[in-house]
C-alpha positions as CSV (number, residue, x, y, z in Angstrom):
1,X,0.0,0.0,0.0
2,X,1.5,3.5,-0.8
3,X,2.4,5.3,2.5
4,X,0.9,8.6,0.9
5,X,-3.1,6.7,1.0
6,X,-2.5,7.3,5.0
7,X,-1.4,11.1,4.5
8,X,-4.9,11.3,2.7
9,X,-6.8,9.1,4.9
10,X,-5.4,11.2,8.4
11,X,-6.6,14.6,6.2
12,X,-10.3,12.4,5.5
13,X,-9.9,11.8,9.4
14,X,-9.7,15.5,10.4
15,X,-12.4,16.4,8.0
16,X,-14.8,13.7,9.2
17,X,-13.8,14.8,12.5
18,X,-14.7,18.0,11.9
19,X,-18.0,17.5,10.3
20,X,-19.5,15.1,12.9
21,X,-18.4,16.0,16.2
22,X,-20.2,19.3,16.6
23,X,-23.5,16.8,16.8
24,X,-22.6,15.8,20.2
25,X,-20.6,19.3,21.1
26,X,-24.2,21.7,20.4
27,X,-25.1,21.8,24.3
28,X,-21.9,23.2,25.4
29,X,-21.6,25.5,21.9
30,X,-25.5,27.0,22.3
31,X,-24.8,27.2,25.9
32,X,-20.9,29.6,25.3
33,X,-22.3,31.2,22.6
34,X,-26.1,32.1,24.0
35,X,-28.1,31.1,21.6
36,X,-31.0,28.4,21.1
37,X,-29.7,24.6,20.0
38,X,-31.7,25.2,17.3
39,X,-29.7,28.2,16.5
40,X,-26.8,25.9,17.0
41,X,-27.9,23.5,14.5
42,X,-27.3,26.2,11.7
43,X,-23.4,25.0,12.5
44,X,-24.5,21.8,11.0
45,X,-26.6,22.7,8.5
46,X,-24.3,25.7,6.9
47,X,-21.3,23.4,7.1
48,X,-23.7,20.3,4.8
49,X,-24.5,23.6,2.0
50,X,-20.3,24.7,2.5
51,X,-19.6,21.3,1.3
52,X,-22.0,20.9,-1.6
53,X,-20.9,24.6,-2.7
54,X,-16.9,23.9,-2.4
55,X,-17.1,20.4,-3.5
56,X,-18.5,22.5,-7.2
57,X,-17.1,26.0,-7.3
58,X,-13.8,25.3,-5.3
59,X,-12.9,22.0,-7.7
60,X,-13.9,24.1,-10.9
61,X,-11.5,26.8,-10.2
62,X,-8.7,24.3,-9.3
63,X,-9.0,22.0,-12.2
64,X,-5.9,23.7,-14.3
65,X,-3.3,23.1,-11.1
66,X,-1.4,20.3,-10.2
67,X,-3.4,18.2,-7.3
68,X,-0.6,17.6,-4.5
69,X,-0.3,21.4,-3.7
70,X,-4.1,21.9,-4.3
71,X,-4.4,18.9,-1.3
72,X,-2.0,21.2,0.5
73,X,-3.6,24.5,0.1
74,X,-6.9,22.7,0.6
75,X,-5.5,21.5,4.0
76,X,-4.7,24.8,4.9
77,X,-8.1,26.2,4.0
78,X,-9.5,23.4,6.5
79,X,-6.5,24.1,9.4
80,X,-7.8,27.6,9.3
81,X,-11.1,27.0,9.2
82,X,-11.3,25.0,12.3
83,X,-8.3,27.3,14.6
84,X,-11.1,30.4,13.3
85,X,-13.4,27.9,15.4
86,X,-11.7,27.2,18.2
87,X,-11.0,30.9,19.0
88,X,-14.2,32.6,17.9
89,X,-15.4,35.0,20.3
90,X,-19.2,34.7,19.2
91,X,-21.5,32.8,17.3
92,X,-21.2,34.3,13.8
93,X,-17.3,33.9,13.5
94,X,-17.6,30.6,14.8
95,X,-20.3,29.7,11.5
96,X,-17.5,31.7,9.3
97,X,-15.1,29.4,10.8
98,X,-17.5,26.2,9.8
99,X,-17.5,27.5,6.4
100,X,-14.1,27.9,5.8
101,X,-13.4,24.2,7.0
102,X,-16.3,23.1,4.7
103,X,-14.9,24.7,1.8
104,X,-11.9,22.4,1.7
105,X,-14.2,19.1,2.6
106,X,-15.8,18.4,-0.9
107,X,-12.6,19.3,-3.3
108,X,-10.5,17.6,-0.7
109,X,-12.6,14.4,-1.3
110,X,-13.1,14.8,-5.0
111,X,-9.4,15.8,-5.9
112,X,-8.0,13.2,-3.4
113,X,-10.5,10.0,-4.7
114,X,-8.4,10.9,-8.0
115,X,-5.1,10.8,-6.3
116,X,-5.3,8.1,-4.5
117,X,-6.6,5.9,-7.2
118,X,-3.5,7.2,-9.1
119,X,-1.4,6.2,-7.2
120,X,-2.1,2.5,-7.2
121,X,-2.7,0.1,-10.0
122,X,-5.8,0.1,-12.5
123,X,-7.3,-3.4,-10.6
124,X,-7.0,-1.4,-7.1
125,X,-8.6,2.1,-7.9
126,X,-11.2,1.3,-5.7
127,X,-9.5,-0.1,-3.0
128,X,-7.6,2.8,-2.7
129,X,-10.3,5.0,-2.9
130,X,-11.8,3.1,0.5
131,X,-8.3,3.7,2.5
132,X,-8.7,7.5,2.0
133,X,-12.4,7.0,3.1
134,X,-11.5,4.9,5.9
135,X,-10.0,7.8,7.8
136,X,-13.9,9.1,7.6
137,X,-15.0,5.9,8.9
138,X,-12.4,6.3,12.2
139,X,-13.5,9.6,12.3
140,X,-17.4,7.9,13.3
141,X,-15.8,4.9,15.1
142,X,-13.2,6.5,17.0
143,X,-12.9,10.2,16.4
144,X,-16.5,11.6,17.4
145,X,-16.7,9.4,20.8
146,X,-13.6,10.8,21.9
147,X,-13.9,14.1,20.7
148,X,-17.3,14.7,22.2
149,X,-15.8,13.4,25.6
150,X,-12.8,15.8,25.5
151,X,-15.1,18.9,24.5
152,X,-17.2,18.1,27.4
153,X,-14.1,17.3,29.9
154,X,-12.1,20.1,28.8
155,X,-15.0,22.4,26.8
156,X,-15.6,22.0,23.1
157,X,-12.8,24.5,21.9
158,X,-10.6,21.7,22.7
159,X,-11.9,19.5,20.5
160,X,-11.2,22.0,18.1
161,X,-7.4,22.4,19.0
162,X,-7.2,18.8,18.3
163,X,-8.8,18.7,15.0
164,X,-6.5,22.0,14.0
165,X,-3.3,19.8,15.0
166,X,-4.8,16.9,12.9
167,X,-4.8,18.7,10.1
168,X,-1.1,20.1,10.7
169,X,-0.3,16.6,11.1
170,X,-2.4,15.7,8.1
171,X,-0.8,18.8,6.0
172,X,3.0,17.3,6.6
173,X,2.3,14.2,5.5
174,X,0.5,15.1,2.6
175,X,3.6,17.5,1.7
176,X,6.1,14.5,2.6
177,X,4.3,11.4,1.9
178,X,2.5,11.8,-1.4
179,X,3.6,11.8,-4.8
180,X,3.5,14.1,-7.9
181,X,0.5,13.3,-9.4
182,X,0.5,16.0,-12.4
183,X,-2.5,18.5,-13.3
184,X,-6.4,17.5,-14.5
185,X,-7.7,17.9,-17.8
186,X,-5.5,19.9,-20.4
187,X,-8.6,21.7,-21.6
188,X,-9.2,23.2,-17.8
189,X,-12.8,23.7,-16.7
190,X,-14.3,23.4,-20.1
191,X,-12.5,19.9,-20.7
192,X,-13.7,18.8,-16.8
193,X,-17.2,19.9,-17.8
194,X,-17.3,17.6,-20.7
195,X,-17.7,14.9,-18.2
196,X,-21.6,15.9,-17.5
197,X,-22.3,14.7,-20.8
198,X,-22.5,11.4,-19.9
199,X,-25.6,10.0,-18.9
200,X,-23.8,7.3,-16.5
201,X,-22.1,10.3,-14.6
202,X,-25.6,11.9,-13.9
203,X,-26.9,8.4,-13.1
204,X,-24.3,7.8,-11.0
205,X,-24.6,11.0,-9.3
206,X,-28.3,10.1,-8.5
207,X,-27.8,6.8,-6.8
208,X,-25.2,8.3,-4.9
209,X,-28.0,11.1,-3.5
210,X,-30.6,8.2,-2.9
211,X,-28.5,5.4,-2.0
212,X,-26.8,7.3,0.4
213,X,-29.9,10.0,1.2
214,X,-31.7,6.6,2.9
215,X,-28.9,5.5,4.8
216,X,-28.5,9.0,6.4
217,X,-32.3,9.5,6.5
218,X,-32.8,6.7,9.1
219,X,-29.2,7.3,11.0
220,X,-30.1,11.4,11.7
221,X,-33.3,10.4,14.2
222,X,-31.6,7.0,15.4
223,X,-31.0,8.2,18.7
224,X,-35.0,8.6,19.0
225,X,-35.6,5.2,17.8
226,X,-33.0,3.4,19.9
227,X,-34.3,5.4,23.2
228,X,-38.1,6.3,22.3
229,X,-38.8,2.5,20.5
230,X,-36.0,-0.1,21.3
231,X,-35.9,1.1,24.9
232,X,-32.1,1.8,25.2
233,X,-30.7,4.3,28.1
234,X,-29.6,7.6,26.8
235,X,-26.1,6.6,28.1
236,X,-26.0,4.2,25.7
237,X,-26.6,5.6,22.3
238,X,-22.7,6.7,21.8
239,X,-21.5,3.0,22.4
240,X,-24.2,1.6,19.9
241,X,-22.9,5.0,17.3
242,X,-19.4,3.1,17.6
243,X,-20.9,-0.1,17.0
244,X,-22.4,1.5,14.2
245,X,-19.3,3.1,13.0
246,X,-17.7,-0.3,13.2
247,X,-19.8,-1.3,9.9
248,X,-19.0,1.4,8.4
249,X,-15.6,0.6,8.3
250,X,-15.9,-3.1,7.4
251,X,-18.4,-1.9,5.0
252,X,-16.4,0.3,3.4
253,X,-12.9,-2.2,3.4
254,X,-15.0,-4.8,1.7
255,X,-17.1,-2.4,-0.9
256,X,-13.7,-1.0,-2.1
257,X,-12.4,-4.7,-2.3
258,X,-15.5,-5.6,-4.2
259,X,-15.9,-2.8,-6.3
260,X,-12.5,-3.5,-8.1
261,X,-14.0,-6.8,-9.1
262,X,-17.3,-5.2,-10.3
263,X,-18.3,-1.4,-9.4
264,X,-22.6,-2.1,-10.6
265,X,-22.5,-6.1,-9.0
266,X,-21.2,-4.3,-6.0
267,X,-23.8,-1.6,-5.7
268,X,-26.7,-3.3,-7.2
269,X,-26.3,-6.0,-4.2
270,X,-25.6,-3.5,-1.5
271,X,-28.2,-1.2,-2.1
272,X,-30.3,-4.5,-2.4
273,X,-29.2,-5.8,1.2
274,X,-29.5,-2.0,2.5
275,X,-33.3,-1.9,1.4
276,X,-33.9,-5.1,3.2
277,X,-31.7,-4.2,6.7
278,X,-33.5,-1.1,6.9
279,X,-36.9,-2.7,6.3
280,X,-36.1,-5.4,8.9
281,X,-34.7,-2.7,11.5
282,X,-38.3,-0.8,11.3
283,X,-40.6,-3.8,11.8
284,X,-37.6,-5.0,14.5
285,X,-36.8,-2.0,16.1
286,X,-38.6,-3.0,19.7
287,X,-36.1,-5.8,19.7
288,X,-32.5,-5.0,20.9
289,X,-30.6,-7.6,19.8
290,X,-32.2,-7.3,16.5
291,X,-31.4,-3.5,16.6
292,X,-27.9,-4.5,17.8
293,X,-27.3,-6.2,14.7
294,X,-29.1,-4.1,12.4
295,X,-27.2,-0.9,13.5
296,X,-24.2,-2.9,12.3
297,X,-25.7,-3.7,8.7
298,X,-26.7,-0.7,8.2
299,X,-23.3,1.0,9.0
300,X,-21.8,-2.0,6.9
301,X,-24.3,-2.0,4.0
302,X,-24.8,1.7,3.7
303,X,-20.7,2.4,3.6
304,X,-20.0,-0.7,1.2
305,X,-21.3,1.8,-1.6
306,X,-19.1,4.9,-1.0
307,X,-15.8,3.6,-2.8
308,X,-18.1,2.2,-5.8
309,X,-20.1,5.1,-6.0
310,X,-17.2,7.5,-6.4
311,X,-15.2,4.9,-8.5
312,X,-18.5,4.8,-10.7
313,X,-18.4,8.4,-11.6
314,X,-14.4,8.7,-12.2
315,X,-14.9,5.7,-14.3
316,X,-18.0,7.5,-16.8
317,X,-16.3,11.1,-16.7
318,X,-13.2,9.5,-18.6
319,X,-10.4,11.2,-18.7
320,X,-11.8,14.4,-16.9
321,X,-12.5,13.0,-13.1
322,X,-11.9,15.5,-11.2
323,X,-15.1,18.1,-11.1
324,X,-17.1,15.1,-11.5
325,X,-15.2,13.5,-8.3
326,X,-16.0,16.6,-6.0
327,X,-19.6,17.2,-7.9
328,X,-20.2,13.3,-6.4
329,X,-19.0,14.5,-2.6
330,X,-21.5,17.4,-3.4
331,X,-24.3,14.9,-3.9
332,X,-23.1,13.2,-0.5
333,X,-24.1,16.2,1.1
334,X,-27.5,16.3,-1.0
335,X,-28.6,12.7,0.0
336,X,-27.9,13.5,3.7
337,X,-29.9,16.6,3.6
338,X,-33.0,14.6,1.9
339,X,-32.9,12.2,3.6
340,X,-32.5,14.0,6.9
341,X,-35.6,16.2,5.9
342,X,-37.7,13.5,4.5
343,X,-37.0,12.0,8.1
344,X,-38.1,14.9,9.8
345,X,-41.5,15.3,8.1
346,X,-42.7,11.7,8.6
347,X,-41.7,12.4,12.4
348,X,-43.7,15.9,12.6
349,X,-46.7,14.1,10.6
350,X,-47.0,11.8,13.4
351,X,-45.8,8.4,11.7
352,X,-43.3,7.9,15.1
353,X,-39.9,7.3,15.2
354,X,-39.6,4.2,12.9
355,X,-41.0,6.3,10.2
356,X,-37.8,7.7,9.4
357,X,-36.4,4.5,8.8
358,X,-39.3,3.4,6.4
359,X,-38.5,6.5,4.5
360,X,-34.7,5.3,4.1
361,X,-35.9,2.2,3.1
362,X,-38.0,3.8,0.2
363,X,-35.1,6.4,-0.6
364,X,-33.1,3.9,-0.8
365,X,-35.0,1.5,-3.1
366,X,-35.7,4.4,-5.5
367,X,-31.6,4.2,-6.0
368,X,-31.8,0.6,-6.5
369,X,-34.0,1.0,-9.2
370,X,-31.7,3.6,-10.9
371,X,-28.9,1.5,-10.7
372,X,-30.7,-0.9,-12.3
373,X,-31.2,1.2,-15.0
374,X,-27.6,2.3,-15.2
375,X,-26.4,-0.9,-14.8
376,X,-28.4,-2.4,-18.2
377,X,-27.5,0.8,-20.1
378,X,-24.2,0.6,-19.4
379,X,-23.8,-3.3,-20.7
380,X,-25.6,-2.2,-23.7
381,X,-22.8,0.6,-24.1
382,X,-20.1,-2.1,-23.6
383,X,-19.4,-0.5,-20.1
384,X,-16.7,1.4,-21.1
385,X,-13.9,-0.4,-19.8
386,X,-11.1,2.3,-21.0
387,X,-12.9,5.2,-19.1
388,X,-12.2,3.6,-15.3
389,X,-8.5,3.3,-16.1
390,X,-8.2,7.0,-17.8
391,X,-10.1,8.7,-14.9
392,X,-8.2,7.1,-12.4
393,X,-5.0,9.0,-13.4
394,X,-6.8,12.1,-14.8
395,X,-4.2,12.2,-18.0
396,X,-5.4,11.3,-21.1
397,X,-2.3,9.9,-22.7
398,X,-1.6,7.5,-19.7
399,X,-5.3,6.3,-19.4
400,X,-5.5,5.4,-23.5
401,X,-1.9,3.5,-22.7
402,X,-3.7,1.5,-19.9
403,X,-6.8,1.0,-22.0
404,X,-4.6,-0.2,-24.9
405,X,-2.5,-2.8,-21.9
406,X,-6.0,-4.1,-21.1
407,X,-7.5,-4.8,-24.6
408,X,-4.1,-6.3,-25.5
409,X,-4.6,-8.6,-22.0
């Protein structure tokens, strides 16, 4: 494994970090700050939109520059962002502070899927691809546990100090550890926005807002289900998160293994098994062992997708991956916004605190069903086998050489 996949995964760490423990740090922020938690949510909410907006405009004006310093400079965009938060003196620098940190998250993501599936060869794009995500996945298991338990042993702007010296950490090894990769597309934005003429690319996008959008749909109210319904203790609900977390890394070691077989087998049949672990988790819910192992699935299911999904989209935008990358880390974002809102009107129309995960079930089936689709066209199209190895390096010359190695195998 190339020693610069960890430099990426520690920066996915910080970032995932970032993004996730202000959940379980909004008490003690609302409370510094004096305003309402739902005031304090807005922290949540504008960093979600930061992302969706960097992971488009910030990748579009980078596409023309060479992608290890953009890391670096994106890095330093996030190490800012967050020491802005751990200093602010009020509420309103503290959201500028979120922003700033957002910024970086999508381009980081989109641009660094492309590196790292550089850096390894064309059978273990996707594999590499899942290391960088697995620092997102510690960032659930581990990071937001012990994060929320320093901010509320040693108050939250801590937690913030910490996450600024994992990104100094990050920003090093990045600088140190990771290896020339060269520039994107030669033609610059307009050769990057030839990508969205592909029908799989906007296909793929979609299942990616879905298939993810029902996952995150039924995890945003699951501390309500696992108190309200299954009957768990409030003290409880961050060790079942972890256990949580723990399927999503699993889930997303084995998707990014899988994926490099097959990216549409992989998806078709994880977004199958999501549907039915989230449709089993509703009617089992008042069962804890049931929603013991369910909470696991659904971590492991719901993550197995990620490094197919992104691979899917660098494969169908050719030799121009990189807008396309962060425009899929965009859609991310989307998918957790709908299905956190779809969530959130079954709950105020009265449908209880299982109805959020019937709605992630239906989400989530609706993705199926367009991966279905994309999966038939794309056999009818031939797949386009050359396009996942030219994406991967973001060069045209040395993605036709691969394609040419691969026909000739």
């Amino acid at each position: 494994m190339p020693i610069g996949l960890i430099a990426l995964a520690l920066g996915g760490f910080g970032i995932g970090l970032t993004e996730f423990v202000i959940m379980g740090l909004l008490p003690e922020v609302a409370a510094d700050f004096r305003v309402s938690e739902a005031t304090a949510g807005w922290l949540i909410s504008g960093y979600a939109l930061a992302v969706v907006v960097g992971a488009l405009l910030l990748t579009a004006a980078v596409t023309r520059f060479e992608r290890k310093p953009v890391l670096a400079v994106l890095m330093v965009l996030f190490i800012a962002g967050n020491l802005i938060s751990a200093v602010a003196p009020d509420y309103s620098l503290m959201m500028i502070g979120r922003i700033i940190a957002a910024l970086a998250h999508g381009a980081f993501f989109g641009i660094g899927a492309v590196v790292a599936a550089s850096m390894v060869a064309p059978t273990k794009k996707a594999g590499a691809i899942a290391i960088m995500f697995t620092g997102l996945t510690a960032a659930n298991v581990l990071g937001v546990p012990f994060g929320t338990m320093l901010g509320q042993a040693a108050g939250w702007r801590s937690t913030f100090w910490a996450i600024t010296g994992i990104g100094v950490l990050a920003l090093v090894g990045i600088l140190t550890l990771v290896p020339k990769t060269g520039a994107g597309q030669a033609g610059g934005l307009r050769g990057e926005l030839r990508a969205f003429r592909s029908g799989q690319v906007w296909l793929s996008i979609l299942v990616t807002i879905l298939g993810y959008g029902g996952m995150f749909g039924a995890f945003t109210y699951i501390a309500f289900t696992l108190t309200e319904v299954t009957g768990f203790s409030a003290s409880t609900v961050p060790w079942l998160l972890i256990l949580f977390g723990v399927g999503l890394f699993i889930g997303n070691t084995a998707g990014g293994k899988a994926a490099d077989r097959n990216v549409d087998r992989t998806l078709l049949v994880a977004l199958s098994a999501l549907v039915v672990v989230l449709v089993i988790f509703a009617l089992t819910s008042g069962s804890q062992p049931m929603t013991i192992a369910s909470m696991v699935l659904l971590g492991g299911f719901g993550f197995a997708t990620v490094p197919g999904l992104q691979m899917r989209v660098m494969k169908y935008a050719t030799t121009a991956p990189t807008l396309a990358s962060g425009a899929n880390i965009g859609a991310f974002n989307v998918g957790n916004a709908l299905g956190a809102w779809l969530g959130g009107v079954t709950i105020t129309a009265g449908l209880g605190y299982t109805s959020p995960i019937w709605a992630g079930a239906g989400i989530t089936l609706l993705g199926l069903a367009v991966m279905v689709v994309a999966a038939a066209s794309a056999r009818r199209q031939g797949g386009g086998r050359n396009g996942v190895l030219a994406a991967a390096d973001g060069a045209g010359a040395d993605g036709l050489r691969e394609g040419a190695e691969l026909q000739r195998a």
